[in-house]
PDB file of N, CA, C and O in Angstrom:
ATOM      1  N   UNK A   1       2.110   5.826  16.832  1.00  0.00           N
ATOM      2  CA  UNK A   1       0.833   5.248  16.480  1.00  0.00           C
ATOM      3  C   UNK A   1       0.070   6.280  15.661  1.00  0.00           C
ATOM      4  O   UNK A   1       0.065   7.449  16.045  1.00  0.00           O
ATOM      5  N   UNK A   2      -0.581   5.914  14.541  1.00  0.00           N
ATOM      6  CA  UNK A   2      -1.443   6.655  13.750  1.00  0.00           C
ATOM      7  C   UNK A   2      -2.651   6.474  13.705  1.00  0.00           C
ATOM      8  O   UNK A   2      -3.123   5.506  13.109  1.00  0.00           O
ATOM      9  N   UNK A   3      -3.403   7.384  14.337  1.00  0.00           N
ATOM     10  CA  UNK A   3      -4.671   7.293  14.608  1.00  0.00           C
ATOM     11  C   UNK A   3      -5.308   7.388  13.434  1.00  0.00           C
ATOM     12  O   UNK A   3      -4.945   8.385  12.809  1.00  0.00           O
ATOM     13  N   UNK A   4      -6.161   6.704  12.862  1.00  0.00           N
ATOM     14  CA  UNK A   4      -6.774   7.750  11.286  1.00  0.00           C
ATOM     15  C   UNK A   4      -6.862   7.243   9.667  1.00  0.00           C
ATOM     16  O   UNK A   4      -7.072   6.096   9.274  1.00  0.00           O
ATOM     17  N   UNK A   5      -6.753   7.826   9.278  1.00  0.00           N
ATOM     18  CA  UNK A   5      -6.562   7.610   7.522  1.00  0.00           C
ATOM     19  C   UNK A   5      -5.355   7.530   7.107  1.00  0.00           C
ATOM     20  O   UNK A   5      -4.976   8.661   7.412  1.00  0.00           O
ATOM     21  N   UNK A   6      -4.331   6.957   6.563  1.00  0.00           N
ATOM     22  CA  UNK A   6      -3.677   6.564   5.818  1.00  0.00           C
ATOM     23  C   UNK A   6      -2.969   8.427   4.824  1.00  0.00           C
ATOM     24  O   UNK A   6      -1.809   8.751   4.570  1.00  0.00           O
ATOM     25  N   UNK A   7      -4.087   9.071   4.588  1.00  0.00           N
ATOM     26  CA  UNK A   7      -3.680  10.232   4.223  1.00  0.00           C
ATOM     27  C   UNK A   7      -2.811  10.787   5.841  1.00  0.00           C
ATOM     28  O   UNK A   7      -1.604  10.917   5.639  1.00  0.00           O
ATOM     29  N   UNK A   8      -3.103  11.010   6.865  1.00  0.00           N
ATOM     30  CA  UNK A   8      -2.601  11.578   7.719  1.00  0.00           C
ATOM     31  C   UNK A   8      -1.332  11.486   8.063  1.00  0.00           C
ATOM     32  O   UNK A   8      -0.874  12.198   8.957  1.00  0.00           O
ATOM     33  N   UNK A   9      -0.335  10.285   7.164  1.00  0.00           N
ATOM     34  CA  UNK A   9       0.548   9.560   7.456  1.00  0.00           C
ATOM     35  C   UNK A   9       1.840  10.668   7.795  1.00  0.00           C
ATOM     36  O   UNK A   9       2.277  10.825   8.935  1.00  0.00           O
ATOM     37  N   UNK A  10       2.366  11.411   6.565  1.00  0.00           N
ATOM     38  CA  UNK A  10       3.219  12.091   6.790  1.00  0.00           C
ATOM     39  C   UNK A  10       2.592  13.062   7.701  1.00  0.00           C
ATOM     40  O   UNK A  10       3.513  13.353   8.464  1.00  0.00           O
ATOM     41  N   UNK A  11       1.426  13.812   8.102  1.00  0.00           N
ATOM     42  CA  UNK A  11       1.827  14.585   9.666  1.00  0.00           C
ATOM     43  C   UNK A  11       2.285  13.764  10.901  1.00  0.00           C
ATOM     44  O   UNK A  11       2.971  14.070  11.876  1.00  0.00           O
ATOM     45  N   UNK A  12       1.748  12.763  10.572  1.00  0.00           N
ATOM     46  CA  UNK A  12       2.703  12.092  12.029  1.00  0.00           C
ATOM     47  C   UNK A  12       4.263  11.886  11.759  1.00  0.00           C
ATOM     48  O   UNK A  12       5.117  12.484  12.414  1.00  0.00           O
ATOM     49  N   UNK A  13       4.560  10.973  10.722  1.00  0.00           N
ATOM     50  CA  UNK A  13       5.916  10.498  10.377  1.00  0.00           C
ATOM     51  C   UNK A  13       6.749  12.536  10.808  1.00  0.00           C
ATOM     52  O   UNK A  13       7.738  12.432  11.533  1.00  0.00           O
ATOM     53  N   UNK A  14       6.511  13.573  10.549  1.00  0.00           N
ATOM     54  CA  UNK A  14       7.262  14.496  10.204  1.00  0.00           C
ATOM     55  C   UNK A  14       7.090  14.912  11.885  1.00  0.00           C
ATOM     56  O   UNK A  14       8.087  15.347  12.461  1.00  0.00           O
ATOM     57  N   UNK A  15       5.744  14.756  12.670  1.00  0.00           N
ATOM     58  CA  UNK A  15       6.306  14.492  14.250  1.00  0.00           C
ATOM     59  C   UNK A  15       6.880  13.690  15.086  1.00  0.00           C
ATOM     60  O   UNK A  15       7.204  13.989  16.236  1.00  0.00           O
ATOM     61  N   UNK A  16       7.037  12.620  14.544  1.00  0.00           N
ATOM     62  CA  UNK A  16       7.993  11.781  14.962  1.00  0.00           C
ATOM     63  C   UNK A  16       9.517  12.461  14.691  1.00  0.00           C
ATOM     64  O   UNK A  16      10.070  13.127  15.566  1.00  0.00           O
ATOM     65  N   UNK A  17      10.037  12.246  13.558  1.00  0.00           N
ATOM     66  CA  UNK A  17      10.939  13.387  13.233  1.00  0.00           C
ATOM     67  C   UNK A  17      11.465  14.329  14.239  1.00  0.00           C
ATOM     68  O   UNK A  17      12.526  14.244  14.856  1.00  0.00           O
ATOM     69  N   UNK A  18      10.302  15.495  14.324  1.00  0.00           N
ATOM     70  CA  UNK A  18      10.838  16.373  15.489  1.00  0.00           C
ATOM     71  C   UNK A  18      11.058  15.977  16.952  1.00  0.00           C
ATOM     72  O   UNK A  18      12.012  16.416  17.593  1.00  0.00           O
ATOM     73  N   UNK A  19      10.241  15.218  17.413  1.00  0.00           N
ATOM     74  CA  UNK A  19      10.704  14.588  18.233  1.00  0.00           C
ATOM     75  C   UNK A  19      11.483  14.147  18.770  1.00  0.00           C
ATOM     76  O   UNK A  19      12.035  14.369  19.847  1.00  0.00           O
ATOM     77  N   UNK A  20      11.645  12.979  17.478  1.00  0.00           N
ATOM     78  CA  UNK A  20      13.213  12.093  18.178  1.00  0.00           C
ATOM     79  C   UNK A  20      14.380  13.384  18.048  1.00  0.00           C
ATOM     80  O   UNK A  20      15.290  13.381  18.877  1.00  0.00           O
ATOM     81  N   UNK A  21      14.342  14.411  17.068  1.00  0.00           N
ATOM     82  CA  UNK A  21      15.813  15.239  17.145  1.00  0.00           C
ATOM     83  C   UNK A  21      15.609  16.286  18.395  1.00  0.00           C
ATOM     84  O   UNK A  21      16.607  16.844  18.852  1.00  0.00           O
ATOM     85  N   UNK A  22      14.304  16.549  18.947  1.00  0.00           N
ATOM     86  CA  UNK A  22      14.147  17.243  20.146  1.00  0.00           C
ATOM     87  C   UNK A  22      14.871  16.165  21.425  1.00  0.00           C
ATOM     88  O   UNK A  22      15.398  16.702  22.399  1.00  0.00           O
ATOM     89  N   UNK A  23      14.834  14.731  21.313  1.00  0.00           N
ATOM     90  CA  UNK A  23      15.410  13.973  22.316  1.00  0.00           C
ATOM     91  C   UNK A  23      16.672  13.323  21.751  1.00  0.00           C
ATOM     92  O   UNK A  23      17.187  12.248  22.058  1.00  0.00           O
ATOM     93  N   UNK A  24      17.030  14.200  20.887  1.00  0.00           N
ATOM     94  CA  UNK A  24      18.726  13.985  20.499  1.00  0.00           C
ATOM     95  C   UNK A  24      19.000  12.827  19.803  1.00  0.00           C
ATOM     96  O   UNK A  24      19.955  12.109  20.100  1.00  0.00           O
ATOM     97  N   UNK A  25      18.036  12.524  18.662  1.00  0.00           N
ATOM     98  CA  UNK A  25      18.382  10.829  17.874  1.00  0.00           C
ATOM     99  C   UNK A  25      17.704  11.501  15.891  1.00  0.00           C
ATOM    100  O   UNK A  25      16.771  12.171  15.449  1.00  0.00           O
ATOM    101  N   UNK A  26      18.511  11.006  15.526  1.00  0.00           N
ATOM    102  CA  UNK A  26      18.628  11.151  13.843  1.00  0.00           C
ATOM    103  C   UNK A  26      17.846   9.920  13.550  1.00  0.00           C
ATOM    104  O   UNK A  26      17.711   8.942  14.285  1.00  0.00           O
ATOM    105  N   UNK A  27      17.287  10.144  12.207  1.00  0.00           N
ATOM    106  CA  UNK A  27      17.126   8.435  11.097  1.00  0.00           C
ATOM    107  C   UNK A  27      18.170   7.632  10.844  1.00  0.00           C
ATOM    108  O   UNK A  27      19.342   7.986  10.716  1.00  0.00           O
ATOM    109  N   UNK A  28      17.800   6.719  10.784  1.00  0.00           N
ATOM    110  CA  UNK A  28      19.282   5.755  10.948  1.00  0.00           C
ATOM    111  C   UNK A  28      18.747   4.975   9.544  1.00  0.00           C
ATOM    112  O   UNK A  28      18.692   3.784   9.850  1.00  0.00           O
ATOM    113  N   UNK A  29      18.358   5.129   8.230  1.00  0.00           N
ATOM    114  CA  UNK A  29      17.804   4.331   7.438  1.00  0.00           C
ATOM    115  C   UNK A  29      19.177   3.995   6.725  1.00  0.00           C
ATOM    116  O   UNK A  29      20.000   4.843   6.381  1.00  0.00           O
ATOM    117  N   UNK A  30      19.293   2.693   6.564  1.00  0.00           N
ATOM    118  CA  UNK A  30      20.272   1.508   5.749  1.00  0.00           C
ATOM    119  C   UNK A  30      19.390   0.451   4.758  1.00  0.00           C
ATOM    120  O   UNK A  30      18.172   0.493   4.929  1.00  0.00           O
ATOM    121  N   UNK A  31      19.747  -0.206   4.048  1.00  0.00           N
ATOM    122  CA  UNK A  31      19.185  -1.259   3.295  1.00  0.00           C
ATOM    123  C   UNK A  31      18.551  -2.229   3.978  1.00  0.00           C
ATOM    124  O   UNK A  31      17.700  -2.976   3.496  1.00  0.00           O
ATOM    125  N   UNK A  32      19.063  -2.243   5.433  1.00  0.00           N
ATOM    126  CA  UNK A  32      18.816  -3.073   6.184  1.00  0.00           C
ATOM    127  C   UNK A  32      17.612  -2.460   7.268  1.00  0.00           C
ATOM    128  O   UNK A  32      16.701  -2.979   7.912  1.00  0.00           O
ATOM    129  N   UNK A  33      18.067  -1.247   7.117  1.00  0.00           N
ATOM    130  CA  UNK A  33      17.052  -0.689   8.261  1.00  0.00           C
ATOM    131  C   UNK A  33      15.820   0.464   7.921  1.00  0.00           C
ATOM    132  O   UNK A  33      16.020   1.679   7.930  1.00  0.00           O
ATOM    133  N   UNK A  34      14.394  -0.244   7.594  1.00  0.00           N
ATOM    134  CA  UNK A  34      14.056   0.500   6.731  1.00  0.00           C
ATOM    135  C   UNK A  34      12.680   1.237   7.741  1.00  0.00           C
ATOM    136  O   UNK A  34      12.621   1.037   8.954  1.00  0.00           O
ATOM    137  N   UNK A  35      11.923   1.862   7.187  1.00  0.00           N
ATOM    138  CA  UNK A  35      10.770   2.012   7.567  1.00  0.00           C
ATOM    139  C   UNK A  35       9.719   1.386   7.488  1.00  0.00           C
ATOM    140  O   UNK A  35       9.509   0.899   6.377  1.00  0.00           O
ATOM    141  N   UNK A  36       8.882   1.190   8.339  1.00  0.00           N
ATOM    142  CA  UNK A  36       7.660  -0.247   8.164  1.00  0.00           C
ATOM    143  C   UNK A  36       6.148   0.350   8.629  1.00  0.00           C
ATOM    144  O   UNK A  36       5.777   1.523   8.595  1.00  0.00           O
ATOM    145  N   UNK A  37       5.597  -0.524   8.957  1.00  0.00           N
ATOM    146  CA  UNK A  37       4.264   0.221   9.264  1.00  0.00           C
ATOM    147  C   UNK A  37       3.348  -1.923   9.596  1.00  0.00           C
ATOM    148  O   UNK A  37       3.401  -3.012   9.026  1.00  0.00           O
ATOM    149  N   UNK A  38       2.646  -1.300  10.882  1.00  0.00           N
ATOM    150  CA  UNK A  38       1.985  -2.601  11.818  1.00  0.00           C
ATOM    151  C   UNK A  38       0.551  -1.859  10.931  1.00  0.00           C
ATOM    152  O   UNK A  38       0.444  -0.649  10.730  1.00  0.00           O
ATOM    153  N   UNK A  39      -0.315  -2.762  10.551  1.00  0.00           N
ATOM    154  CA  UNK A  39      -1.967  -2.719  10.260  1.00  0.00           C
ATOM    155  C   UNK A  39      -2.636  -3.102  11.138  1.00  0.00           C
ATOM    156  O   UNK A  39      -3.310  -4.104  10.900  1.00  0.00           O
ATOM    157  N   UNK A  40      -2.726  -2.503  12.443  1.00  0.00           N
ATOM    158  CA  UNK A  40      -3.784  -3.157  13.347  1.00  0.00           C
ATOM    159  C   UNK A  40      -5.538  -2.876  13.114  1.00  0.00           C
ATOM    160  O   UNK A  40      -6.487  -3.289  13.780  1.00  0.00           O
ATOM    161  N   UNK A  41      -5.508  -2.242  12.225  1.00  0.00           N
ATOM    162  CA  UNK A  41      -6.789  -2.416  11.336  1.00  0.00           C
ATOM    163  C   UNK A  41      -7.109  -2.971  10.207  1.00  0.00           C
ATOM    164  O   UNK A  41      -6.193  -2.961   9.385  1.00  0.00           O
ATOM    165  N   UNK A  42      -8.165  -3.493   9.845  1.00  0.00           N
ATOM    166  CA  UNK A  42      -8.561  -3.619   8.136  1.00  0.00           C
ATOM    167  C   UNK A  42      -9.158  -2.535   7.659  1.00  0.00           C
ATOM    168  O   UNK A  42     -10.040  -2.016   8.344  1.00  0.00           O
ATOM    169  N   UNK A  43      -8.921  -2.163   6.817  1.00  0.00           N
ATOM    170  CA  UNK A  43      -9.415  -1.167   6.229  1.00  0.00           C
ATOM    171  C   UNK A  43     -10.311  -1.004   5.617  1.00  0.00           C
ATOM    172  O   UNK A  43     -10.814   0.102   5.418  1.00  0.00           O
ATOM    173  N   UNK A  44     -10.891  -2.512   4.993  1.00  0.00           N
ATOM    174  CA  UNK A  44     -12.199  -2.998   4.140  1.00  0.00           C
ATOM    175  C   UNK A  44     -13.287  -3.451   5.420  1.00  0.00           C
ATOM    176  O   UNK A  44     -14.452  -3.841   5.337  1.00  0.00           O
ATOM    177  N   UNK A  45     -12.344  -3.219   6.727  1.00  0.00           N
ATOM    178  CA  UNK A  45     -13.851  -3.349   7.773  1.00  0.00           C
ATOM    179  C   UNK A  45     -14.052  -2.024   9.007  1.00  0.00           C
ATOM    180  O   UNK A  45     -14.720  -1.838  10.024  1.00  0.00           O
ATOM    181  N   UNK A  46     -13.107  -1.346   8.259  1.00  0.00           N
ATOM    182  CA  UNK A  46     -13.097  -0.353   9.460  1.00  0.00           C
ATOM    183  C   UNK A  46     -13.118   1.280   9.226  1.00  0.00           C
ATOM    184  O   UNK A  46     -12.094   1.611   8.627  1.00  0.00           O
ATOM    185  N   UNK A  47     -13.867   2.258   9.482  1.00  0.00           N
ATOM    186  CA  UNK A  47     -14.216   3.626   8.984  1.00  0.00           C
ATOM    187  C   UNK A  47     -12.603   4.501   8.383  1.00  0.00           C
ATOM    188  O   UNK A  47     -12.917   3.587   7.621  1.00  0.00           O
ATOM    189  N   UNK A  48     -11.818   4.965   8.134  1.00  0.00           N
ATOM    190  CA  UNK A  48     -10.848   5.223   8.140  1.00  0.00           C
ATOM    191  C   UNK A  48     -10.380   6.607   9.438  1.00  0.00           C
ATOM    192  O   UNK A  48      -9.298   7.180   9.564  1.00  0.00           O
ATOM    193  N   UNK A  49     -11.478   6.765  10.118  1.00  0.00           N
ATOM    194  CA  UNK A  49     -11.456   7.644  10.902  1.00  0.00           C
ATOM    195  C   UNK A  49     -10.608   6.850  12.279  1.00  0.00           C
ATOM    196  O   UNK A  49      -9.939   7.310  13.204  1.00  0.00           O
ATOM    197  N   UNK A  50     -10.937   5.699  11.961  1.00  0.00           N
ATOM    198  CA  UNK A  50     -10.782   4.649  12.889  1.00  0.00           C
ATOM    199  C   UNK A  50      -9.416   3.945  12.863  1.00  0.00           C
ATOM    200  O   UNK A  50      -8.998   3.403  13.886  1.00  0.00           O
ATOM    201  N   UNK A  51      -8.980   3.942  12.158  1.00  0.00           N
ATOM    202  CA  UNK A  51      -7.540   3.208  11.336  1.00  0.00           C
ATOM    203  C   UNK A  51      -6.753   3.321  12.612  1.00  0.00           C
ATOM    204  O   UNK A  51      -6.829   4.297  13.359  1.00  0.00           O
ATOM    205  N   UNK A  52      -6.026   2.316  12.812  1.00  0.00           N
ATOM    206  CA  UNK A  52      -4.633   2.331  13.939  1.00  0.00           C
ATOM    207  C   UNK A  52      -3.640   1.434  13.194  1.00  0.00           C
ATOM    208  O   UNK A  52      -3.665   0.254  12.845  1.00  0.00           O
ATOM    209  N   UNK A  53      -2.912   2.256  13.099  1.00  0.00           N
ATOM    210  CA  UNK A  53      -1.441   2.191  12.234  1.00  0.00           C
ATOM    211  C   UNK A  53      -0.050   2.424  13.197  1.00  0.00           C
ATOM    212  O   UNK A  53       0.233   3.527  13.663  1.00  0.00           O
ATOM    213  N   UNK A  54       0.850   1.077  13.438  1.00  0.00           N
ATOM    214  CA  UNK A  54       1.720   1.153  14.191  1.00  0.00           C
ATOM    215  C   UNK A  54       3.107   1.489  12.978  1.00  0.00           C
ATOM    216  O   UNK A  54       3.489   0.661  12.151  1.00  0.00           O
ATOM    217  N   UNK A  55       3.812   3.197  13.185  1.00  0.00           N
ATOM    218  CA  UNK A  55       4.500   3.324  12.116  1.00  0.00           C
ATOM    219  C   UNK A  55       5.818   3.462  13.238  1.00  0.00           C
ATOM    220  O   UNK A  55       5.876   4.022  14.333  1.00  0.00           O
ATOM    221  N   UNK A  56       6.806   2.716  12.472  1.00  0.00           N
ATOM    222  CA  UNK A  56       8.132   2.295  13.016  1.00  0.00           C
ATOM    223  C   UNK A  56       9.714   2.977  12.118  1.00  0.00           C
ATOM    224  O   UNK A  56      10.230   2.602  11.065  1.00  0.00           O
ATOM    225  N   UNK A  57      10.038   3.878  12.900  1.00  0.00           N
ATOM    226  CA  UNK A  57      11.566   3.914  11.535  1.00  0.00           C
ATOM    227  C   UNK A  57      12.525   3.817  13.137  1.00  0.00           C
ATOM    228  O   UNK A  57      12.200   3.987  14.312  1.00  0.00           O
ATOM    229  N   UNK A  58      14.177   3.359  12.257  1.00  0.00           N
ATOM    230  CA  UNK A  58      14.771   3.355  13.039  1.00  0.00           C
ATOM    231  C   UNK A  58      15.775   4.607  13.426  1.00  0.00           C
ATOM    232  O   UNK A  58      15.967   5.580  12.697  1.00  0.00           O
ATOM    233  N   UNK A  59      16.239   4.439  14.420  1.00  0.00           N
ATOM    234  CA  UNK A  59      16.947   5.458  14.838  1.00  0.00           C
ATOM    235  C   UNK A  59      18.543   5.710  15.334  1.00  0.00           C
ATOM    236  O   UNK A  59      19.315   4.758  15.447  1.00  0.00           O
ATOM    237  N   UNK A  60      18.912   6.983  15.591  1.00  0.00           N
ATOM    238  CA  UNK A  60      20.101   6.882  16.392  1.00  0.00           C
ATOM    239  C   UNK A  60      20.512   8.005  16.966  1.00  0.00           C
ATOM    240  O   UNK A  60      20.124   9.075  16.498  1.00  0.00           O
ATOM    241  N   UNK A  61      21.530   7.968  18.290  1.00  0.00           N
ATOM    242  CA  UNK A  61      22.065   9.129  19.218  1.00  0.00           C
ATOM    243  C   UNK A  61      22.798   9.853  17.861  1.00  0.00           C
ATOM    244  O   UNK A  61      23.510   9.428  16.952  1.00  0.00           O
ATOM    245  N   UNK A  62      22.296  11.025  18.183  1.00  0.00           N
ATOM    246  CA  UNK A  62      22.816  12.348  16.911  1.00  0.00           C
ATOM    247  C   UNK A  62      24.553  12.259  18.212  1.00  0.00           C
ATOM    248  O   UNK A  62      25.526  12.980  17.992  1.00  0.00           O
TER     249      UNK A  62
END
């Protein structure tokens, strides 16, 4: 989940990252399997301090 502005994106995406390879799982990106992102905010109604961004990639056992 991304708390925030839209700029903040890659510090999270690059902790996610460490993460999943700290709990033993790689990117698994295919044509089929891509990276996405949930808008549970608007952005034309909401401070960007405020932003909640559900960011999703897929994965796999390294």
């Amino acid at each position: 989940m991304l708390y925030g502005p839209y700029d903040d994106e890659p510090a999270t995406v690059d902790a996610m990252r460490s993460f999943a390879a700290e709990q033993g799982y790689a990117p698994d990106f295919s044509e089929s399997r891509l990276h996405h992102e949930i808008y549970l905010s608007d952005q034309r109604k909401c401070a960007p301090e405020k932003l909640k961004t559900v960011v999703r990639h897929p994965i796999k056992s390294m």
